[in-house]
Short mmCIF file of the C-alpha atoms (twelve columns), coordinates in Angstrom:
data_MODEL
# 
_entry.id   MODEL 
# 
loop_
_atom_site.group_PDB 
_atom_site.id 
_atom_site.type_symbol 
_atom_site.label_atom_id 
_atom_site.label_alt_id 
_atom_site.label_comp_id 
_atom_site.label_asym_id 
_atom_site.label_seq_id 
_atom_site.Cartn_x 
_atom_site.Cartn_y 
_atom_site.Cartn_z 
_atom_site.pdbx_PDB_model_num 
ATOM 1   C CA . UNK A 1   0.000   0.000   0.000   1 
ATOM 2   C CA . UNK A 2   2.872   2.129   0.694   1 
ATOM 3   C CA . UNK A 3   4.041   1.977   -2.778  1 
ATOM 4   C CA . UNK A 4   0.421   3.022   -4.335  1 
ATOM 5   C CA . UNK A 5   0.428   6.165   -1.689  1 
ATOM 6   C CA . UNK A 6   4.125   6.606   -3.054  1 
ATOM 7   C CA . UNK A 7   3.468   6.784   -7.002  1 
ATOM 8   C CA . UNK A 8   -0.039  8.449   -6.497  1 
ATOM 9   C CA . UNK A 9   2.044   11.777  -4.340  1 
ATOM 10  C CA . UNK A 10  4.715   11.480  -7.165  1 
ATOM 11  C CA . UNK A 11  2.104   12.373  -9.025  1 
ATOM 12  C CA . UNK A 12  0.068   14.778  -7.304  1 
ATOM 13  C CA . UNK A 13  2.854   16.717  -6.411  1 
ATOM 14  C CA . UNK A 14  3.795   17.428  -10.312 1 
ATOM 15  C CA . UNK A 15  2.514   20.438  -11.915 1 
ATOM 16  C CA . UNK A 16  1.672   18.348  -15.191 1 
ATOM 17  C CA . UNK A 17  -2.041  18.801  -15.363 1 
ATOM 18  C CA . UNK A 18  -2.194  15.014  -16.781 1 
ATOM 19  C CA . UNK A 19  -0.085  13.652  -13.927 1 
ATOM 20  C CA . UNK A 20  -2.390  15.466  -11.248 1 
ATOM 21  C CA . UNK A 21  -5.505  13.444  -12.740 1 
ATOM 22  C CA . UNK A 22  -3.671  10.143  -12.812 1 
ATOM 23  C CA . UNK A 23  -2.547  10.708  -9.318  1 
ATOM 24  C CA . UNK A 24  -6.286  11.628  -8.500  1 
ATOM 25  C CA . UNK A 25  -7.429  8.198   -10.239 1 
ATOM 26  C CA . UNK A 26  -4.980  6.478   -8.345  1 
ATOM 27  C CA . UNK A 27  -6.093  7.514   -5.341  1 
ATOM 28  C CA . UNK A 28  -9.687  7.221   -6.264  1 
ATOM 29  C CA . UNK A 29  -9.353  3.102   -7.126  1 
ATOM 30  C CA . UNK A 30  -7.442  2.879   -3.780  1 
ATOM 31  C CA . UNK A 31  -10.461 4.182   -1.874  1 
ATOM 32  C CA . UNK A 32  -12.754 2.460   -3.816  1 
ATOM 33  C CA . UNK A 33  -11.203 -1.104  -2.880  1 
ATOM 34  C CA . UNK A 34  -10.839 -0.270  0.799   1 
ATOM 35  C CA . UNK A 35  -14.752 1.095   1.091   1 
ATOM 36  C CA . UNK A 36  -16.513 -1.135  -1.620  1 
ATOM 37  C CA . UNK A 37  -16.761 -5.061  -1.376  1 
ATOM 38  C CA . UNK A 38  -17.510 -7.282  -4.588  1 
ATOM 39  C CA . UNK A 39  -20.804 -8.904  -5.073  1 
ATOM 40  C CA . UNK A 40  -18.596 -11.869 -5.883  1 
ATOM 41  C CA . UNK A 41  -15.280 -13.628 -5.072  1 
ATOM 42  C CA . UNK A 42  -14.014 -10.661 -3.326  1 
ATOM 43  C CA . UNK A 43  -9.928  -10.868 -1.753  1 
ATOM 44  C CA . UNK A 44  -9.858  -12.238 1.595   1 
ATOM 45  C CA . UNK A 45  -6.963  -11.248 2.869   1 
ATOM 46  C CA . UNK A 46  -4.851  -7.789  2.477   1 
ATOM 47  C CA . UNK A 47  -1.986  -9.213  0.575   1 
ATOM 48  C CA . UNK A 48  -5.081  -9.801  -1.896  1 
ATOM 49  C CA . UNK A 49  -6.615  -6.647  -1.582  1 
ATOM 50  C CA . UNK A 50  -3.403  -4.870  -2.363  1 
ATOM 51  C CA . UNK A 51  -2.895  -6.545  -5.151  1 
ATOM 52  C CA . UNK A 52  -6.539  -5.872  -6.297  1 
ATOM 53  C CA . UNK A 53  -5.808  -2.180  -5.511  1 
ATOM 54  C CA . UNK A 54  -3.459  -2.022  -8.368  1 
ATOM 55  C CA . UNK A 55  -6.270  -3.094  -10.626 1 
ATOM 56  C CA . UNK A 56  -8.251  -0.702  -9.979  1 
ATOM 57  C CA . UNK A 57  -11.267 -2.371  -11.429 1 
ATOM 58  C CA . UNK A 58  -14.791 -1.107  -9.834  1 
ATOM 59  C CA . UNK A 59  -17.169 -3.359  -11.580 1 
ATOM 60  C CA . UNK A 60  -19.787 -5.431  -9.426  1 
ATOM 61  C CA . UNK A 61  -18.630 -3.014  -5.894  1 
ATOM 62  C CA . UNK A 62  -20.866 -2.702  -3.447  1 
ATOM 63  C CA . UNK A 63  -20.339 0.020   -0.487  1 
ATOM 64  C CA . UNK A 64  -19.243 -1.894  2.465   1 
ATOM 65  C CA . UNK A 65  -21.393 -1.040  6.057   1 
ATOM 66  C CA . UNK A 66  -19.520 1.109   8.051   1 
ATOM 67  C CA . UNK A 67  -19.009 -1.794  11.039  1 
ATOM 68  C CA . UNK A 68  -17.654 -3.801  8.404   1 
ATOM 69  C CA . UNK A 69  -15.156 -1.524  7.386   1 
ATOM 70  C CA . UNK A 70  -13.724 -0.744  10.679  1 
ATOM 71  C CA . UNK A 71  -12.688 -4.712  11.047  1 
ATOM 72  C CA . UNK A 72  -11.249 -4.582  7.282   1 
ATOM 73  C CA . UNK A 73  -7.626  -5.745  7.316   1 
ATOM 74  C CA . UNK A 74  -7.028  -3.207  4.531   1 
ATOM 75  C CA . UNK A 75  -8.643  -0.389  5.883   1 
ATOM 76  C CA . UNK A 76  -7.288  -0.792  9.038   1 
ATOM 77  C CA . UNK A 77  -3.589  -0.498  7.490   1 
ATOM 78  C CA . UNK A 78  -4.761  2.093   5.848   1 
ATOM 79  C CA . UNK A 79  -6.047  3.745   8.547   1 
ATOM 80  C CA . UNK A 80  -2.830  3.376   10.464  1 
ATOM 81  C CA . UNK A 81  -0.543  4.592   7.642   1 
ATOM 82  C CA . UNK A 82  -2.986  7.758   7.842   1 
ATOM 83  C CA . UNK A 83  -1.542  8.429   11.448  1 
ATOM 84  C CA . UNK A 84  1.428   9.890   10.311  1 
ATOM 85  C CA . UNK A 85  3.058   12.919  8.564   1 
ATOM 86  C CA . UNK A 86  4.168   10.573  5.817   1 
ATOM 87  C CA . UNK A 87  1.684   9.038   3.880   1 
ATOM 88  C CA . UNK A 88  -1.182  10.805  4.690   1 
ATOM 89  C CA . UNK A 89  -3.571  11.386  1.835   1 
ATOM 90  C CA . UNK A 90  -5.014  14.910  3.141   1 
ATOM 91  C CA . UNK A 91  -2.076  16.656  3.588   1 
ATOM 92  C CA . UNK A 92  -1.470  15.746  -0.282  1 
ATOM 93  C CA . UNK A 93  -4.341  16.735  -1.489  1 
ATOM 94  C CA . UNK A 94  -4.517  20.055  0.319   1 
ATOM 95  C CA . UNK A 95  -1.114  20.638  -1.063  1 
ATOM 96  C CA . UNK A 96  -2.443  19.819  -4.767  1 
ATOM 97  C CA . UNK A 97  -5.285  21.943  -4.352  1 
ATOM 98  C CA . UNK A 98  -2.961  24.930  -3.580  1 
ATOM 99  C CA . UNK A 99  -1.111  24.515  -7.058  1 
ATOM 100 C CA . UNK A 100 -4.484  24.437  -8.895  1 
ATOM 101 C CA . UNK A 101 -5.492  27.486  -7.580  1 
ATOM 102 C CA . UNK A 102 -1.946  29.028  -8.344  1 
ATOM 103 C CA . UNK A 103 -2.982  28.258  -12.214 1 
ATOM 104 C CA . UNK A 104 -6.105  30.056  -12.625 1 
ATOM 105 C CA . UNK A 105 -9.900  29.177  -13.774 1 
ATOM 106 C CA . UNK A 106 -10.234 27.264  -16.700 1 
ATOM 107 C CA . UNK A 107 -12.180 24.411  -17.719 1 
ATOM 108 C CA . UNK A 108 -9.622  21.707  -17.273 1 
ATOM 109 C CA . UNK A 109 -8.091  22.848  -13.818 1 
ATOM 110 C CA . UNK A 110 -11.511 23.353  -12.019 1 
ATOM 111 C CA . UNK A 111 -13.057 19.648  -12.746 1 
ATOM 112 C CA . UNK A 112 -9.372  18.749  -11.313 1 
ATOM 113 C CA . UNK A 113 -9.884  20.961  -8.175  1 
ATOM 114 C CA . UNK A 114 -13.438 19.491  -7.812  1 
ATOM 115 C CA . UNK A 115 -11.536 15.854  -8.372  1 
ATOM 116 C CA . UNK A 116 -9.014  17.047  -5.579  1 
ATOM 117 C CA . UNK A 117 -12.409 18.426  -3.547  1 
ATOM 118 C CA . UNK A 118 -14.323 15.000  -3.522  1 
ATOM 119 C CA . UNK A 119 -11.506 12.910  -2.564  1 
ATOM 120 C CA . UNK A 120 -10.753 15.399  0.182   1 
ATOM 121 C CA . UNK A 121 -14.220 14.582  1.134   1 
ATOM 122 C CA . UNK A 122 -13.983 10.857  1.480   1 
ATOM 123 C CA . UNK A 123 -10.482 10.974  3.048   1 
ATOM 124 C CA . UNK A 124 -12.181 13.632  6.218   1 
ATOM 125 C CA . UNK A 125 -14.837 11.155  6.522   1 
ATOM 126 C CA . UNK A 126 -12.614 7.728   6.765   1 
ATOM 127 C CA . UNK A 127 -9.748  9.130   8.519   1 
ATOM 128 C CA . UNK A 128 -11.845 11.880  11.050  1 
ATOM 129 C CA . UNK A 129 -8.230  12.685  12.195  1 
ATOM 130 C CA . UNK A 130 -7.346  14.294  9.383   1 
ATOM 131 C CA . UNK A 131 -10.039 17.255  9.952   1 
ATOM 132 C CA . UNK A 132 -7.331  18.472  12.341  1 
ATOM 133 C CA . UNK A 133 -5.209  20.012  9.617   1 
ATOM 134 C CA . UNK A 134 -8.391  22.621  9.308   1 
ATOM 135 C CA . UNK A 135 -7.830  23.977  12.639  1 
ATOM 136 C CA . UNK A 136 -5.379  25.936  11.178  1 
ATOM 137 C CA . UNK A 137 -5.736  28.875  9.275   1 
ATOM 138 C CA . UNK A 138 -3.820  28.168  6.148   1 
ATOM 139 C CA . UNK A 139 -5.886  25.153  5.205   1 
ATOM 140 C CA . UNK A 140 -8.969  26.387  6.310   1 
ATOM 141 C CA . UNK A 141 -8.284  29.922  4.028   1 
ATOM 142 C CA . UNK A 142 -7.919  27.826  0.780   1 
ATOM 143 C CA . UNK A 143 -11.527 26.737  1.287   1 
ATOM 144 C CA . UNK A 144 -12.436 30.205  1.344   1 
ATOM 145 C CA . UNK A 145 -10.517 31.309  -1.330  1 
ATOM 146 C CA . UNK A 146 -12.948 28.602  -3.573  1 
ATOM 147 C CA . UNK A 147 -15.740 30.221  -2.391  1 
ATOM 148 C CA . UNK A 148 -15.058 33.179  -3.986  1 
ATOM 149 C CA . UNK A 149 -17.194 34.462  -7.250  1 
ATOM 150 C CA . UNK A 150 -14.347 34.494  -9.900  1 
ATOM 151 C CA . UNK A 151 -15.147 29.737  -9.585  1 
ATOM 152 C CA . UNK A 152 -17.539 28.130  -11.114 1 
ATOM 153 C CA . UNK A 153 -20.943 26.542  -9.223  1 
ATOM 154 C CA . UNK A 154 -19.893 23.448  -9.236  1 
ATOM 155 C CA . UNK A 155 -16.089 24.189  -7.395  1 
ATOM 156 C CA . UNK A 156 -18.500 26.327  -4.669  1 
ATOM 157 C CA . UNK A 157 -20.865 23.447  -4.276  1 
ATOM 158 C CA . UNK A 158 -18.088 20.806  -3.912  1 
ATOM 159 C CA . UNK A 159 -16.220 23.318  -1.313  1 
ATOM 160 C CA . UNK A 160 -19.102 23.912  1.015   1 
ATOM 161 C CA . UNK A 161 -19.576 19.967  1.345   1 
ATOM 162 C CA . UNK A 162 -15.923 19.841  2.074   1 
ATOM 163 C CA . UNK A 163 -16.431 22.235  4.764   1 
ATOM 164 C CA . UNK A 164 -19.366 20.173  6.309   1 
ATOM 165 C CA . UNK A 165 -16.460 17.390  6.564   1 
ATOM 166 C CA . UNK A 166 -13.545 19.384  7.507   1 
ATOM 167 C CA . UNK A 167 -15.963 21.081  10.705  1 
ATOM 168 C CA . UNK A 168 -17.740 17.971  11.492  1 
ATOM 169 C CA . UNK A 169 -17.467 16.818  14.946  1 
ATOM 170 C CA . UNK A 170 -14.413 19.377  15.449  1 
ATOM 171 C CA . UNK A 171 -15.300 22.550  17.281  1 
ATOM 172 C CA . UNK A 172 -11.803 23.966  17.065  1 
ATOM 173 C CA . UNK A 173 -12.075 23.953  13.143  1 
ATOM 174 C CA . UNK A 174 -15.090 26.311  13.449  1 
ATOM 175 C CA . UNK A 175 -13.610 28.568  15.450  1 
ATOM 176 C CA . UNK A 176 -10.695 29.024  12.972  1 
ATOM 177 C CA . UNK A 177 -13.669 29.501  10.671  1 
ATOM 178 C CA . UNK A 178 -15.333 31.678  11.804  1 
ATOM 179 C CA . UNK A 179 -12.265 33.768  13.159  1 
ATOM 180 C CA . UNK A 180 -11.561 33.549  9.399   1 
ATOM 181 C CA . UNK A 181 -15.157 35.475  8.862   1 
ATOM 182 C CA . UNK A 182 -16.325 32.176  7.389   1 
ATOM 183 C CA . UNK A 183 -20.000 32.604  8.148   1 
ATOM 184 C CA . UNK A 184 -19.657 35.955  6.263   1 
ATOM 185 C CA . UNK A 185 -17.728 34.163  2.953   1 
ATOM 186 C CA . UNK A 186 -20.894 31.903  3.225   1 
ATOM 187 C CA . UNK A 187 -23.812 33.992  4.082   1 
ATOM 188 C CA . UNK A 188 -22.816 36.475  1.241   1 
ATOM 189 C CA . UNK A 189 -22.569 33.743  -1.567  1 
ATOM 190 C CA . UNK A 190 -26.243 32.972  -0.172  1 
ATOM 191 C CA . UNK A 191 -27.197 36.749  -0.613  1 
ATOM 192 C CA . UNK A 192 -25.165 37.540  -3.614  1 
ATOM 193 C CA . UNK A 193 -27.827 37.634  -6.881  1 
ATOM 194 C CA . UNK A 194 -25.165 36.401  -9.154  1 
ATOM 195 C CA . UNK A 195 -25.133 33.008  -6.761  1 
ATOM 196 C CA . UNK A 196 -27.141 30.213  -8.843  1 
ATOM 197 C CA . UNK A 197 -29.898 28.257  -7.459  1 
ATOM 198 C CA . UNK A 198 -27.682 25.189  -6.524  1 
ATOM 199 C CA . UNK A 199 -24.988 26.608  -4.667  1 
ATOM 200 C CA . UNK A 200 -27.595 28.850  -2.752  1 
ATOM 201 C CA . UNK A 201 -29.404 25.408  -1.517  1 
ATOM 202 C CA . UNK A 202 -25.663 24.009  -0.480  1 
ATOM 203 C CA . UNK A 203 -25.135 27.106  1.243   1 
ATOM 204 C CA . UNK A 204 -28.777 27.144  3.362   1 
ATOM 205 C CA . UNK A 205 -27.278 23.062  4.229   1 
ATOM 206 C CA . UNK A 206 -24.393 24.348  5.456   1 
ATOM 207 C CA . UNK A 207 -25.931 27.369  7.528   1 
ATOM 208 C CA . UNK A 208 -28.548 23.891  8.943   1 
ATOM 209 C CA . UNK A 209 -24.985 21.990  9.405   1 
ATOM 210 C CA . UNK A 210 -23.573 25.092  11.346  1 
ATOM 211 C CA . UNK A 211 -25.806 25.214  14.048  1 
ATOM 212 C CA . UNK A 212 -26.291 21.983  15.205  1 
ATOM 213 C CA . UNK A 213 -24.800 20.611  18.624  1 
ATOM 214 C CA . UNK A 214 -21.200 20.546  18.479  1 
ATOM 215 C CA . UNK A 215 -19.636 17.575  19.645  1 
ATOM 216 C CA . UNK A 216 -15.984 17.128  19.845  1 
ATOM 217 C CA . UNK A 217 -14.783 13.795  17.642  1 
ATOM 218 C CA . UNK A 218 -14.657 10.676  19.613  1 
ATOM 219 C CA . UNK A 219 -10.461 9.448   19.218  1 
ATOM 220 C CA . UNK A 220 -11.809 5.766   19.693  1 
ATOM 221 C CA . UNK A 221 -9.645  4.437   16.786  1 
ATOM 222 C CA . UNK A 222 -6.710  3.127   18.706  1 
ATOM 223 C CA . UNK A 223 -8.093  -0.200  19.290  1 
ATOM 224 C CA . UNK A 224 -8.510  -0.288  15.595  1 
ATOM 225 C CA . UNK A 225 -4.836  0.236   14.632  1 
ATOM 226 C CA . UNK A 226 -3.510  -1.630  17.517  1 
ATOM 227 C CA . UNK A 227 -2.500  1.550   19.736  1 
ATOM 228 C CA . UNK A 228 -5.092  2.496   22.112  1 
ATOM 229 C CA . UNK A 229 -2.668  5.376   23.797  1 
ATOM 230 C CA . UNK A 230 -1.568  6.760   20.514  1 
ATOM 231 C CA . UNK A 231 -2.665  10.170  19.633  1 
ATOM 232 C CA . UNK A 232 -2.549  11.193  15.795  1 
ATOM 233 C CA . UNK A 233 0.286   13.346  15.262  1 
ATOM 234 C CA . UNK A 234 -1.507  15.324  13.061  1 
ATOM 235 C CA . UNK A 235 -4.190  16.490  15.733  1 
ATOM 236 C CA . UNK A 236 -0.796  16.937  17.630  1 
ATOM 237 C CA . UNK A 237 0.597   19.235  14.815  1 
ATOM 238 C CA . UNK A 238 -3.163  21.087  13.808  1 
ATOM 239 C CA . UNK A 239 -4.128  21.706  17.922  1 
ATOM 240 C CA . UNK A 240 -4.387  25.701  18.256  1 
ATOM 241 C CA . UNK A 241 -4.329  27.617  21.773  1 
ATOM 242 C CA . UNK A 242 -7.741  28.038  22.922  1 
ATOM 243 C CA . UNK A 243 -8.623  31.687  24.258  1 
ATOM 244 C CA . UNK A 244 -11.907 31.153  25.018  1 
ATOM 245 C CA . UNK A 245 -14.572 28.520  27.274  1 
ATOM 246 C CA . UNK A 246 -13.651 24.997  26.642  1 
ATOM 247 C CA . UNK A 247 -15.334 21.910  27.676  1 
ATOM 248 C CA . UNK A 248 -13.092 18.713  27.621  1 
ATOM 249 C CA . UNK A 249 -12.975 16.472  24.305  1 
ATOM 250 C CA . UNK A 250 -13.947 12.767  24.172  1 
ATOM 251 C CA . UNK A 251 -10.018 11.944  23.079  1 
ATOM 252 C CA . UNK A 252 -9.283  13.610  26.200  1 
ATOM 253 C CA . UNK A 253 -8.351  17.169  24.617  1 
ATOM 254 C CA . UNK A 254 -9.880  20.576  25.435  1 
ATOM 255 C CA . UNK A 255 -12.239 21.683  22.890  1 
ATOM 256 C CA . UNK A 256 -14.042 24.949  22.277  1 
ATOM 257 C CA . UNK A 257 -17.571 24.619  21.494  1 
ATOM 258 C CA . UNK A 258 -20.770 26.889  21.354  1 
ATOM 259 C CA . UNK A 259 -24.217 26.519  22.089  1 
ATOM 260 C CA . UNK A 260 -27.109 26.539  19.201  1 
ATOM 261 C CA . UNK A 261 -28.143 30.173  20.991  1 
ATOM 262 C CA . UNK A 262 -24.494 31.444  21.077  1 
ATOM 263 C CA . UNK A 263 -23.858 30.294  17.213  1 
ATOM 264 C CA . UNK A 264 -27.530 31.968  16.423  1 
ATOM 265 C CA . UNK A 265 -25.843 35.413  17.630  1 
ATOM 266 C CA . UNK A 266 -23.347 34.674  16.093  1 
ATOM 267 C CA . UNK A 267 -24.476 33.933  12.186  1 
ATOM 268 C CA . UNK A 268 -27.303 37.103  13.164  1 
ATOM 269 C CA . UNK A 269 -24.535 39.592  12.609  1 
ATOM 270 C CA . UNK A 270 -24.943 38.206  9.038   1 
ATOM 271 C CA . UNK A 271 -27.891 36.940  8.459   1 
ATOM 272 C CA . UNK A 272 -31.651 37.723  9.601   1 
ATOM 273 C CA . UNK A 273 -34.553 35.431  10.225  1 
ATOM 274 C CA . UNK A 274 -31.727 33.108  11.575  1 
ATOM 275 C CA . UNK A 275 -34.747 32.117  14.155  1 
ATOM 276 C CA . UNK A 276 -36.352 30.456  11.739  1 
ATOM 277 C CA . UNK A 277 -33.712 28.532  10.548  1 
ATOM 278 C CA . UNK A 278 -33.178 27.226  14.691  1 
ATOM 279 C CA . UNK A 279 -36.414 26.242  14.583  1 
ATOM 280 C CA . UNK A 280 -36.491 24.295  11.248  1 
ATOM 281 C CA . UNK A 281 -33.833 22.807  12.980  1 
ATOM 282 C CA . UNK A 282 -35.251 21.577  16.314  1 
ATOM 283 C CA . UNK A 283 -38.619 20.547  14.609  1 
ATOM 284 C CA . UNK A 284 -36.868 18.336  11.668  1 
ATOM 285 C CA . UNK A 285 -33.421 17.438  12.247  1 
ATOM 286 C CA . UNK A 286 -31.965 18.072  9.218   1 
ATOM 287 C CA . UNK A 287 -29.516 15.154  8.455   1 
ATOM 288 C CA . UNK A 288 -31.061 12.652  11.035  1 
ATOM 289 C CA . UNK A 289 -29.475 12.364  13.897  1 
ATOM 290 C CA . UNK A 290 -25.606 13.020  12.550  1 
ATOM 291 C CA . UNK A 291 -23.686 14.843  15.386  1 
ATOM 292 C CA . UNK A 292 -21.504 17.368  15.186  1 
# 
């Protein structure tokens, strides 16, 4: 597995356009084999499943359930490489992302960004320690940036979902965002009349998203890699001073978090009839019963 990471940041780290979307691919098939099971003889074992990744064929995949995947062999390596500085995926594709943007807006480089955006995705949702790279400001500023009006719909649409994933279940990643006037960035895409339809629907999801509960990520994945009193070095790297209330995290860190009230002051500064949008919330729970 090592040696698929290695050729697929080879290639992400070029600034070949053609080289970034095989390294995307790459990426992509390894995913895809990790999270998706065959309807028929699937590998059994992760010597198998390695090999298979190399194949990269995704005909006849099913998605696996999530209690499945924890106790996959090759998901759990994965998961473990993930742990450090090395070979983890988001730092790489963060790092891609930066030298898209450093080439402009043109057709070719923005269904690459949104490429780079999606996997981002995925990797924040498999690997939750990850998200820590968004606590600081750096990271979290290049998913401003692609909110801006000079991208296309579809890079804004594919950004605010990466946002959901980068702040869920981390209340020290909103705080750097909305230090970083986030909740303005979003609320005027929402207000802005050259905003299409779709992106102002994503934005409204994110707003629902924004003020749920927070609750700090539960760090129970040590059993799963075989080191229960390991901390990811990343969330060791990412973890930001707190200056404000905190209220202990499950992993055993000190995380700020808000209440619905104090993050319905908050997004008022920007945004009116933000009541109604509390209520919506309490009566139907958007996105069932996901915590933050």
């Amino acid at each position: 597995m090592e040696s698929l990471l290695s050729l697929s940041f080879d290639y992400l780290s070029s600034f070949d356009t053609g080289k970034i979307r095989k390294g995307l691919r790459q990426l992509e098939g390894l995913l895809a084999q990790i999270c998706l099971s065959r309807s028929g003889n699937s590998p059994s074992t992760a010597a198998e499943k390695r090999r298979s990744v190399a194949v990269g064929s995704g005909k006849d995949q099913i998605p696996k359930e999530l209690a499945q995947l924890k106790n996959d062999p090759a998901f759990r390596e994965f998961f473990k490489l993930q742990e450090g500085f090395e070979w983890n995926v988001a730092i790489r594709l963060v790092a891609c992302l930066e030298r898209l943007l450093g080439k402009g807006s043109n057709g070719q480089n923005d269904l690459l960004i949104i490429s780079t955006l999606d996997l981002l995705q995925g990797i924040l949702l498999i690997h939750p320690p990850s998200r820590a790279l968004f606590s600081r400001e750096i990271y979290m500023n290049l998913l401003l940036d692609l909110l801006e009006p000079s991208f296309c719909p579809a890079i804004q649409s594919s950004t605010l979902l990466t946002l959901v994933t980068a702040l869920l279940s981390n209340p020290s990643n909103t705080r750097t965002f909305e230090t970083l006037d986030g909740l303005l960035t979003v609320t005027s895409l929402f207000k802005s009349r050259s905003t299409s339809r779709e992106v102002k629907m994503k934005s409204v999801e994110f707003l629902y998203f924004y003020l749920m509960p927070e609750t700090p990520y539960n760090n129970n994945h040590g059993s799963r890699s075989g080191d229960a009193s390991r901390q990811s070095s990343l969330q060791q790297q990412a973890r930001r001073s707190p200056s404000k209330k905190l209220r202990g995290g499950a992993d055993g860190s000190e995380e700020e978090t808000r209440t619905i009230e104090e993050k319905q002051a908050f997004l008022g500064r920007y945004l009116s009839n933000v009541e109604d949008l509390v209520e919506d919330l309490r009566e139907n729970i958007p996105f069932g019963a996901a915590s933050r």
